[in-house]
N, C-alpha and C positions, 0 to 999 in steps of 0.2 A: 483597505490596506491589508499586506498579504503578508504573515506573519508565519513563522517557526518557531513551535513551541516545543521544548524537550525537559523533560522531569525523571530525574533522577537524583529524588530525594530517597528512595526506596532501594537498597541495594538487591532485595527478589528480582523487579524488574524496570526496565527503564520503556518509557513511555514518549511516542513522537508525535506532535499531531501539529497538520498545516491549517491551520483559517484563514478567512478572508471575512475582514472584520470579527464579528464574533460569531460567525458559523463556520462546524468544520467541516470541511471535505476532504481530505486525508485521514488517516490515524494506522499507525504500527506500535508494535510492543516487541519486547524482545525479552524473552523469560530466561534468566540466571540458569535456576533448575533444569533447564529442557537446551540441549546442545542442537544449534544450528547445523548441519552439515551442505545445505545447498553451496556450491560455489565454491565450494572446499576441494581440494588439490589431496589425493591420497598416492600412495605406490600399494597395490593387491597384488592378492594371489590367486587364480584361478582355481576353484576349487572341482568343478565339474561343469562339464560340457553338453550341452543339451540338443541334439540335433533338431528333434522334433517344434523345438522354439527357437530354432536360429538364434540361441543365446548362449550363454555362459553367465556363471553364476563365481561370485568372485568377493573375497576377503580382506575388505579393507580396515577393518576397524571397527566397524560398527555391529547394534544389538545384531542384525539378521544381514543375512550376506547378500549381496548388491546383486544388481539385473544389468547385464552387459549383450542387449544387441548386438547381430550381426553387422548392421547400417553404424554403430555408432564405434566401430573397431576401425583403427587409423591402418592404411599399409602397410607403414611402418612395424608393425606388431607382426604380418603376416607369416609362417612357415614356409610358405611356399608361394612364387610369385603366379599372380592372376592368369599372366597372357602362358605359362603351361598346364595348368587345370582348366580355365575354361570358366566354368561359372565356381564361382568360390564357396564350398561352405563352412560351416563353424570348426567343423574339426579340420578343415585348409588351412584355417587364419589360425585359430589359439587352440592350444594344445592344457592339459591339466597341470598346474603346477606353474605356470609362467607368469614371471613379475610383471604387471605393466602399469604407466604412470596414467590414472585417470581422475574424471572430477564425476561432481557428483549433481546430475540434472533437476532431478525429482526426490524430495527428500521422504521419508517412511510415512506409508501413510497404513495405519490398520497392519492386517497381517502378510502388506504388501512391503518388499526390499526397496531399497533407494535404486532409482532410473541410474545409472552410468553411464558415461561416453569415455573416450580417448582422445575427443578433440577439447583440448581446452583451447579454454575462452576467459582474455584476463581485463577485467572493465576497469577501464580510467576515467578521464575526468570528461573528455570527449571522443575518446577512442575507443575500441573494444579490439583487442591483439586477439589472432587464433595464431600461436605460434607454430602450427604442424597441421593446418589447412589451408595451403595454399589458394585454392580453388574457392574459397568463402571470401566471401569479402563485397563492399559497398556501400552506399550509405542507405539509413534510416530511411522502413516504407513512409514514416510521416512526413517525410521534406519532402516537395512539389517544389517542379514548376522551375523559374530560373533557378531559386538559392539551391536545387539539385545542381544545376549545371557550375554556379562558383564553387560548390564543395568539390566537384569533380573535379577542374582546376586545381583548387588547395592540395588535393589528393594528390595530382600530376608532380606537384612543385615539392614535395617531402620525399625523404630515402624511404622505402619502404623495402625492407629484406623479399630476396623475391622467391623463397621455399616459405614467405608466410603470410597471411591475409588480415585485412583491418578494415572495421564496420567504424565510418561516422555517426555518432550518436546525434539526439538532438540539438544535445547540447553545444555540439560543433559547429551549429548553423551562425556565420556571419564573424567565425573566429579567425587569425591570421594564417598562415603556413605557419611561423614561428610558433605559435601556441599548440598547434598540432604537431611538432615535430618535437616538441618538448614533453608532449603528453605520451609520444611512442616514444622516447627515447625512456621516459621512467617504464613504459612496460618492456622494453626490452633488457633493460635492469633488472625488474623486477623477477623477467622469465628466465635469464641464467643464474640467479641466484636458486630459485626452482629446479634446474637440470642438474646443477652442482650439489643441492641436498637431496636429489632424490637416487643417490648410491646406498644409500640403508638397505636393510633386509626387512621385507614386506613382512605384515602389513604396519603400516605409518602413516601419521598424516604429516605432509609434505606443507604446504600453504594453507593459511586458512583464514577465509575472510573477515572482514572488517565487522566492528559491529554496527551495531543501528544507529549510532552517532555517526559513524563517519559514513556510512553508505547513507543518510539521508542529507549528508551537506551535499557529498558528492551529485547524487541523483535530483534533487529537488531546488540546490540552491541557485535560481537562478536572478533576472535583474528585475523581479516581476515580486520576487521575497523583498520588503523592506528592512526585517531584522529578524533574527535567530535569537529567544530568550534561554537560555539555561538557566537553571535552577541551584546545579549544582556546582562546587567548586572544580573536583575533579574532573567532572566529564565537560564543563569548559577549559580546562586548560589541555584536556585532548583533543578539544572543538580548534580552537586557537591554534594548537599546534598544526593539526591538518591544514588547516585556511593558509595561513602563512606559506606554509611550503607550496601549496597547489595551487590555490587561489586567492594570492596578498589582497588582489583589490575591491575584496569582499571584507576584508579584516575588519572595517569598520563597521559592519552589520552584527556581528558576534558579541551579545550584548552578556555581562551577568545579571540575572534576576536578585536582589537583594531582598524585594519587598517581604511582608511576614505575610502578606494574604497567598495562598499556594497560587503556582502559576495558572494549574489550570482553572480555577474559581475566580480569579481574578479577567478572564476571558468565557467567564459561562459556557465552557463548552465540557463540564463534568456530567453533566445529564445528556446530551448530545452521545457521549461515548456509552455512557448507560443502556442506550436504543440499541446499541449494536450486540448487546448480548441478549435481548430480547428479542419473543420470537414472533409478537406483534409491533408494528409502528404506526403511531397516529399520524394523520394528512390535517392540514391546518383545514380542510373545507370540511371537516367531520367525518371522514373514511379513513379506512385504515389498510395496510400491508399484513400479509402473516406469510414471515419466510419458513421453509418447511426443509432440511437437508434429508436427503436419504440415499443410499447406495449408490445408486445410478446416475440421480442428476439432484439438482435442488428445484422445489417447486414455491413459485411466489402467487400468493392469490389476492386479489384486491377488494374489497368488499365498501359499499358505499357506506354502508352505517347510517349515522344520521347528517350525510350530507345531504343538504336541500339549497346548495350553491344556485341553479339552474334553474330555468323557468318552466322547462316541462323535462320529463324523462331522458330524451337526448342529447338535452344540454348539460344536464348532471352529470351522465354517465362520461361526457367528453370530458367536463371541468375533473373530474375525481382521476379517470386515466391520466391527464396530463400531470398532474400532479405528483400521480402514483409512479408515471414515468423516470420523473426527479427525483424523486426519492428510489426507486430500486436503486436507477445507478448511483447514487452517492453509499447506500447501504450495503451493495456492492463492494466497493470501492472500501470502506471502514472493515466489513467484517473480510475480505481478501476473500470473497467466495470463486472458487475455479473449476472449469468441467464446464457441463452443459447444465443450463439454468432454461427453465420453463413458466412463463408468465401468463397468468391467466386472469388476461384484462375483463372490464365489467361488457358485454356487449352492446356492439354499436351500430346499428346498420346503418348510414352513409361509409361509402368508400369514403368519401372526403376524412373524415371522421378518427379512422382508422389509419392515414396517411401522413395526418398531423400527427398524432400520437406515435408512431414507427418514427418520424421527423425527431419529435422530440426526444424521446430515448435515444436516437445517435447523437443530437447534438449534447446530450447532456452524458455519455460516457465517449464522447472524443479527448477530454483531458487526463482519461483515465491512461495508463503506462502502460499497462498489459493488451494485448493482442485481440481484440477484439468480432465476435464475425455474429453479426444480427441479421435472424432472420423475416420472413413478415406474418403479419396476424391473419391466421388461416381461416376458414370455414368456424372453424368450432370456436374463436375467439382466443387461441393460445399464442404465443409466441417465443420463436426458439435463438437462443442465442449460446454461445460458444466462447467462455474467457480463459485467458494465459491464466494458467496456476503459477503466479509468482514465488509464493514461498504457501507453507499451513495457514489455514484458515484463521479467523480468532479462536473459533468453536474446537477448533483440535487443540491450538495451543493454549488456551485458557480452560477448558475445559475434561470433565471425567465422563465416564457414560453413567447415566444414574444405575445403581445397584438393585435396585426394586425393579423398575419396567427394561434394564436391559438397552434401553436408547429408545423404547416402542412410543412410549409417551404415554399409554395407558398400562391398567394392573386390574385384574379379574378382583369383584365384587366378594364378599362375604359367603353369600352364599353360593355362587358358582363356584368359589374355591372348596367351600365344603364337601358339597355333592363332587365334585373329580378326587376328592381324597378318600370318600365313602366308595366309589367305582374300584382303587385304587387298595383299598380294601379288602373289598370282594372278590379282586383276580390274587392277590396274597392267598387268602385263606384255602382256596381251591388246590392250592400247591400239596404234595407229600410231605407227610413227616411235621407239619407244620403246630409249635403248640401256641405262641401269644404272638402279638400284631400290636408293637407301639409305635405310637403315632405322635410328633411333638410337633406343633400345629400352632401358629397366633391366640392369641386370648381371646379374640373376637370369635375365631374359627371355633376355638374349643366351646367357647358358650354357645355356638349354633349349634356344634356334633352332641352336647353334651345334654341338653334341652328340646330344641326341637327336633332333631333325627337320634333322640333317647330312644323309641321305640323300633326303629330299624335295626341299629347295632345290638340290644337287643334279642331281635331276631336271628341277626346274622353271627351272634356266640350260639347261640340254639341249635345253628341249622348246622353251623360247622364244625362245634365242639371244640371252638380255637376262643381263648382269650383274648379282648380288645382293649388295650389300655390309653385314654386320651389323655396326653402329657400337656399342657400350656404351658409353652418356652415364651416369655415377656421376652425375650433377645429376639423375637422373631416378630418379621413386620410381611405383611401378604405381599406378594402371594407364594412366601416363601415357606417350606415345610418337609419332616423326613419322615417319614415311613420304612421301619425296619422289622425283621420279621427273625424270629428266635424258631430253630428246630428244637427236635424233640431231646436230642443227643446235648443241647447248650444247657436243658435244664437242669441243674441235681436236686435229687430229691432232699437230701441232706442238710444242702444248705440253704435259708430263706432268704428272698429275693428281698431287697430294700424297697420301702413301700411307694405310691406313687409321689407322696409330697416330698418323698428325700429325693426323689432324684430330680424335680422339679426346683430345688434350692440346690442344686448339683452343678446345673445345666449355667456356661460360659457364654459370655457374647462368642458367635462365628466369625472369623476372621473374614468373612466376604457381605456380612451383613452390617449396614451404613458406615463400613469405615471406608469414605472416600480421600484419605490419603494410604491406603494398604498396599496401591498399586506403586506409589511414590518409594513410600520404605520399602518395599521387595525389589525393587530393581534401582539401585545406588547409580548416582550418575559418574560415569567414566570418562573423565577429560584427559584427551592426548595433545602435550603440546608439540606445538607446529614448532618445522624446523626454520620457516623461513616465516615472519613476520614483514609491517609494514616497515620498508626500507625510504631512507635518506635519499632524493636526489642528489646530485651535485651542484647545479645552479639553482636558483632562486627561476617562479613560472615566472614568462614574460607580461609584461601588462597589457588587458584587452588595446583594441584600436580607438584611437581615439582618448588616449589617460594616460597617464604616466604610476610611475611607481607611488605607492603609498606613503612613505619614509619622505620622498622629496616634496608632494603636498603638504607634507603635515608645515616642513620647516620653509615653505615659502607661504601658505596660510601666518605665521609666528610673523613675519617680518614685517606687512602689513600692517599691522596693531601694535607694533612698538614704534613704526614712521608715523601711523597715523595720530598716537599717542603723543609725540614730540613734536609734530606740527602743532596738535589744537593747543601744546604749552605754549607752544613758542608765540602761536597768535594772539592769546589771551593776554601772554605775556607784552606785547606788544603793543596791545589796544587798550591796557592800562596804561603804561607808559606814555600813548600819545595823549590821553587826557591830560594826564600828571605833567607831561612835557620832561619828562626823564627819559626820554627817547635815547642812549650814548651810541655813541662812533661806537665802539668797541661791539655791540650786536650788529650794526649795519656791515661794521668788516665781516664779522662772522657767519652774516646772511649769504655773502656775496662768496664765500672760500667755500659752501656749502653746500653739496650736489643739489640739483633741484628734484626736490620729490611732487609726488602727484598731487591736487589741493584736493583738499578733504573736506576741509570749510567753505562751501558755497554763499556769496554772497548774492541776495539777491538783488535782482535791477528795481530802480526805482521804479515806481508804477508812472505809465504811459499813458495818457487820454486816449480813445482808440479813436482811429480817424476813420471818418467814413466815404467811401469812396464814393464818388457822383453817378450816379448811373447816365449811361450812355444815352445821349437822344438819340429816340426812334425817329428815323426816318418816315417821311410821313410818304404813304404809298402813292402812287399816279392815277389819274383817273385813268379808269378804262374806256381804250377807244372803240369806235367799233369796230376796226378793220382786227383788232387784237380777241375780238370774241369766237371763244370754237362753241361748237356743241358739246353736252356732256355725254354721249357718246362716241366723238371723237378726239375727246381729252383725255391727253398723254398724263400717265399716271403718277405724281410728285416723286422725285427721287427717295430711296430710305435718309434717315435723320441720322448723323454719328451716333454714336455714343455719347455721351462724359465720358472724359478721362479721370475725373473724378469718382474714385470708387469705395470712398471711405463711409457711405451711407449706403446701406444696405438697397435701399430704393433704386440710385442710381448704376448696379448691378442691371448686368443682364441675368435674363433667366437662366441661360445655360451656365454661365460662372454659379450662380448659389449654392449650396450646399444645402442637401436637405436637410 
């Protein structure tokens, strides 16, 4: 069974995760602290025009100023129309200083700006509105096959604006016309409430998406979900309210969580989410994953460990890829990893081999949402694949880059930080004018410089006639260290310098050494409220095909159980009386004045002796004459035997009717 789980018992952040039974395959979070802006609806400012990148660079709001392509600027915005320039470029279309209403594709990633377009794109429950691209539009690459061709229909039979284009989602597939013309009718609501707040003076934000409660009912809940548990009071009764408006005849899946065990303990799936911040994951046959992010792409490697699944070497190496196949995409799919990913299976030499494995990895991220494009397992055993960046990873949003290694994952040793601070040193001292050389260095560092490279430093006050003072700052962790160097003009001879152990009990923690929230406190989060919020339909959505409203089940379920309640009285009451022989006129009148309801009380039949039927006598066959004898080579071949009509015993089936 296929469950929605949502916990927001925690106001930092609210936490989504999909199971089926007690393993999960989904998981989102949405952190308080960290402002969402995918999807979000601003009015900018163009701040400068870049020819050289066919872009422009533009002020909506946010830390660092946005990336606005030439391909993603709508006509509409143009200075000067296309067909008299010719081929168009940036300084054609936008000019410095011009408002224009965009969203926002790709949200900030490192010391990159957010992706911009001009075409928005507004997602409903099965539609996705582009109100100012006409020329867009269709259904979902995943529908195939006929249910393309009835959405195409559906499509036909709904008003669609015709300067504006609209994508069927999946979720569209096998829905009414009415349900789809109710679903564009709320985005074209939606979208002149949008055109009407966006007269402000730039930059602003204009609309701004839902949160992770309601984009995961909207996106996930489909008839395949048996219930939605929330945990919390609030974020169920903004659960409830969305359902009702959009999708009544899910109302009854929106369950509240009361229990005291937490939701997600209660569903084992809290060490489940644990794996995904990990950068190793174990394989039930004894192998493991280790996912590896870095600039360019992410690297995933499989390693057999102590699996010994298989009976010789190439059965292992198949059993542990397959496996490992499963697992990237779901680990995938948890941590939101997007870009180009690189997999480097255990190798295998049968093609075959390699065929199944490629097999299995598509079939196991086909229910993945994002865009997927897999390639196949080359010469060297690698394979390349290519996923939609839906939103930040978990590793960006849950994460800081560690302070010490920098992101590397390793940190130079004791002694090779020594020796480059001794190097480090010796190009100081070489300098003019130079009189002392301090050095405040980890306590491990300093017991190395200080004992075993005693006789070098040493040497090297000897040779240089420069002071070396080795300072150990306890605030300091490797391979972190400063080296400062005093001229001759800093020292007075007058006054005496404070000795080494004072300034040693002087020395403050650094404000960039292990304080992994400094980055938090230095840059305050900036929330701009939107002008335009989630807006009220006017009708209630229609009910799928095939159901009726949810209000009128409830109260035709009710009535049932108070008929059938006043039959079994009325019976009991009856069947005492005929014992009793109090039988009165006065209930038989009242039987009779009394609509007839359905009987609820089945009485059974008396039991029957079963009769058994005679079997038919055989005819007894004729002797054979001889004028009636052929040879069995020129004997005509007995006609085929019906069937049974009889097909309640699986035997009596033909072969072709069975069902594997």
């Amino acid at each position: 069974m296929k469950r929605m789980l949502i916990n927001a018992t925690h106001a930092e952040e609210t936490r989504v995760a999909l199971v089926d039974g007690q393993r999960l395959y989904d998981f989102d979070v949405e952190h308080h602290s960290r402002i969402q802006k995918k999807a979000n609806i601003y009015k900018g400012r163009v701040t400068r025009v870049e020819p050289s990148l066919e872009a422009a660079f533009v002020d909506f709001g946010g830390d660092r100023h946005g990336f606005l392509p030439l391909k993603e600027i709508a006509r509409e915005y143009f200075n000067r129309n296309p067909r008299d320039v010719g081929r168009v470029t940036i300084r054609d279309a936008i000019q410095e200083g011009q408002e224009i209403v965009l969203q926002v594709e790709k949200e900030e990633r490192g010391n990159k700006g957010a992706a911009l377009s001009t075409f928005i794109s507004l997602a409903g429950r099965y539609l996705v509105l582009m109100p100012n691209n006409p020329r867009a539009g269709g259904i979902s690459r995943r529908i195939e096959g006929e249910e393309r061709e009835e959405l195409k229909e559906a499509l036909n039979s709904i008003s669609i604006p015709s300067d504006m284009g609209v994508i069927v989602r999946t979720a569209g597939l096998g829905r009414s016309p009415e349900e789809l013309q109710w679903d564009l009718d709320y985005l074209l609501t939606l979208w002149k409430s949008i055109t009407q707040a966006s007269n402000h003076a730039a930059p602003f934000l204009i609309y701004q998406e839902s949160n992770v409660i309601i984009r995961a009912i909207r996106d996930y809940l489909r008839d395949d979900i048996a219930e939605v548990l929330i945990d919390s009071e609030a974020a169920y009764n903004q659960a409830i309210e969305f359902v009702r408006q959009v999708m009544p005849h899910y109302q009854s899946k929106i369950k509240f969580y009361r229990d005291s065990v937490p939701l997600f303990n209660r569903y084992q799936i809290e060490s489940q989410i644990e794996t995904a911040y990990q950068r190793e994951v174990k394989l039930p046959s004894g192998g493991s994953i280790v996912i590896d992010p870095t600039e360019a792409l992410v690297s995933i490697d499989i390693n057999s460990s102590r699996s010994t699944k298989g009976s010789d070497i190439e059965e292992t190496a198949l059993n542990t890829n397959m496996e490992a196949a499963e697992e990237i995409a779901r680990q995938i799919r948890l941590r939101d990893i997007g870009g180009l990913i690189v997999i480097d299976f255990i190798d295998m030499t049968p093609p075959k081999h390699q065929r199944m494995v490629e097999d299995r990895l598509r079939d196991s991220l086909s229910m993945d949402r994002a865009r997927v494009q897999i390639g196949r397992i080359s010469r060297f055993g690698l394979l390349e694949l290519s996923r939609q960046r839906l939103r930040p990873s978990l590793e960006e949003t849950s994460g800081l880059v560690c302070p010490r290694c920098n992101g590397t994952g390793v940190i130079r040793d004791v002694r090779s930080l020594a020796l480059s601070i001794m190097r480090v040193m010796e190009e100081e001292v070489l300098k003019d004018r130079t009189s002392e050389i301090q050095a405040q260095v980890p306590v491990s560092v300093a017991a190395f410089l200080l004992n075993e490279k005693r006789a070098a430093i040493t040497a090297l006050e000897a040779r240089s006639g420069v002071r070396i003072i080795i300072l150990p700052n306890p605030h300091l962790d490797t391979p972190h260290y400063e080296v400062s160097r005093l001229r001759d003009e800093n020292m007075d001879d007058d006054h005496q310098a404070p000795a080494s152990f004072q300034k040693v009990e002087n020395f403050r923690p650094h404000p960039e050494d292990n304080n992994l929230y400094s980055r938090e406190e230095k840059a305050p989060v900036r929330r701009q409220e939107a002008a335009v919020k989630m807006i009220q339909h006017e009708t209630q959505a229609p009910a799928p095909r095939g159901t009726t409203a949810p209000a009128v089940i409830a109260r035709e379920e009710e009535k049932p159980k108070a008929v059938e309640a006043d039959n079994q009285k009325g019976f009991f009451a009856w069947f005492a009386n005929l014992f009793s022989g109090q039988h009165s006129a006065a209930n038989e009148i009242e039987s009779k004045l009394q609509p007839s309801a359905p009987a609820v009380v089945e009485v059974a039949p008396e039991p029957v002796a079963p009769i058994r039927e005679a079997r038919p006598v055989r005819e007894q066959r004729p002797a054979r004459q001889d004028n009636d004898y052929q040879a069995r080579d020129t004997r005509q071949p007995r006609p085929p035997r019906e069937p049974r009509q009889d097909n309640d015993y699986r035997g009596n089936e033909t072969r072709d009717a069975r069902e594997p």
